[in-house]
C-alpha positions in Angstrom: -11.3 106.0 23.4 -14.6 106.7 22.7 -14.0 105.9 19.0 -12.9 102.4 19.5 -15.9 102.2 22.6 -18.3 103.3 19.5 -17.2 101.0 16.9 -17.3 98.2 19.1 -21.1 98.9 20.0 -21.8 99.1 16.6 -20.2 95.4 16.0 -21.7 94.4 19.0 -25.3 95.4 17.3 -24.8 93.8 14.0 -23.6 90.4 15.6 -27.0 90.3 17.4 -28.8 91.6 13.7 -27.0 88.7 11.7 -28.2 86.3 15.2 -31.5 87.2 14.9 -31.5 87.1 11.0 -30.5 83.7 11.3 -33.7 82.8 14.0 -35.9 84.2 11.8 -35.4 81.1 9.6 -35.6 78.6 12.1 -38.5 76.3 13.2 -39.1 74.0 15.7 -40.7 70.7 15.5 -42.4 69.8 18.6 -43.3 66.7 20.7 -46.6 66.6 18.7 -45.0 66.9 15.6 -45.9 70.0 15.0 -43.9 72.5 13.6 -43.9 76.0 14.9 -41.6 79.1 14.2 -38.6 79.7 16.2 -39.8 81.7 19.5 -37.0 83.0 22.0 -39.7 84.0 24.6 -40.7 80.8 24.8 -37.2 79.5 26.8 -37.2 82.8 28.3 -41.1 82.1 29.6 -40.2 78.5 30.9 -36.9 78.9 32.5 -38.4 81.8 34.5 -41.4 79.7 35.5 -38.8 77.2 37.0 -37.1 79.8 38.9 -39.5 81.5 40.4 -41.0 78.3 41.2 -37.4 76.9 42.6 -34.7 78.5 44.0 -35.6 82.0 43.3 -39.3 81.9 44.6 -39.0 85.0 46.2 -36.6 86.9 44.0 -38.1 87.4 40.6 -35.0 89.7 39.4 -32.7 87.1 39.8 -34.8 84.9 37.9 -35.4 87.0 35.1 -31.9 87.5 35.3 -31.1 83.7 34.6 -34.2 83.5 32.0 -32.8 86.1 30.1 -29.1 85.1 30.2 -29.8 81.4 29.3 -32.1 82.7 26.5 -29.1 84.5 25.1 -26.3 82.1 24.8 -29.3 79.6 23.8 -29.7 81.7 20.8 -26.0 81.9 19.8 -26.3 78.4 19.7 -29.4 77.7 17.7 -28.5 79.8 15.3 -25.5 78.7 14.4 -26.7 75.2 13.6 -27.0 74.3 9.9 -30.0 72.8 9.9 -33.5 75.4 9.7 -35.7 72.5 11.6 -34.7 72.0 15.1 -36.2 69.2 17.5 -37.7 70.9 21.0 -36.0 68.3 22.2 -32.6 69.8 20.7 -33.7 73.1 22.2 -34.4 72.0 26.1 -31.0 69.9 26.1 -29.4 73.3 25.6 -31.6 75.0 27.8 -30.2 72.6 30.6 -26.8 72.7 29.6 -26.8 76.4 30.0 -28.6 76.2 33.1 -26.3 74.0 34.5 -23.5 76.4 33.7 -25.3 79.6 35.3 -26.9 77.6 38.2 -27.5 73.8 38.8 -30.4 74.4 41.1 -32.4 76.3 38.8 -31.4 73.5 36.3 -32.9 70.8 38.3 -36.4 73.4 38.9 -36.4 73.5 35.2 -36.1 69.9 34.9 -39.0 69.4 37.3 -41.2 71.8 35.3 -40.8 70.7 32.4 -41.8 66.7 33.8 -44.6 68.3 35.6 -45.5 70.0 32.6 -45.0 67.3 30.0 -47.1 65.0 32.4 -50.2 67.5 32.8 -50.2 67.8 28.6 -50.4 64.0 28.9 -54.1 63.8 30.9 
């Protein structure tokens, strides 16, 4: 048992090295035009800014919790695509489609930070 426990870690780990492998090639092209490298802390920063804003105001854990599962399966996804540039605007649509699988409040917090957000850029 502990064999077969062992050799599945070890796939485990080399899925997330060939995941991150692919990241590192990635780049983002932002509202400005911009184009930035791929950051995962960046969709883990936000969505945790909307949760503890939101729903989880007084629960940072469970926030962090969300952040850092919707930063995962966020990151399966991007790096799967084909394509190296990726529009932000690619990125948040998964961001909220994720959210709205793990929690639909948070998803609507997120969706008011990020309007607040893009609206304070804008003055």
């Amino acid at each position: 048992i502990y064999g077969v426990a062992l050799g599945a870690f070890f796939r485990l780990k080399n899925k997330e090295k060939l995941m991150q492998a692919k990241l590192v090639n990635k780049v983002v092209i932002k509202r400005n035009g911009h184009v930035v490298d791929w950051d995962s802390f960046r969709i883990q920063t936000a969505v945790f800014k909307a949760a503890i804003n939101g729903k989880y105001k007084d629960k940072p854990l469970h926030a962090n919790m969300i952040a850092n599962n919707v930063t995962k399966v966020v990151e399966k996804v991007i790096a799967e695509l084909s394509f190296e540039k990726i529009e932000i605007e690619t990125i948040q649509n998964q961001v909220i489609k994720q959210l709205n699988d793990f929690d639909k409040d948070v998803a609507r917090d997120f969706l008011a930070y990020k309007t607040k957000q893009n609206i304070e850029q804008r003055h």
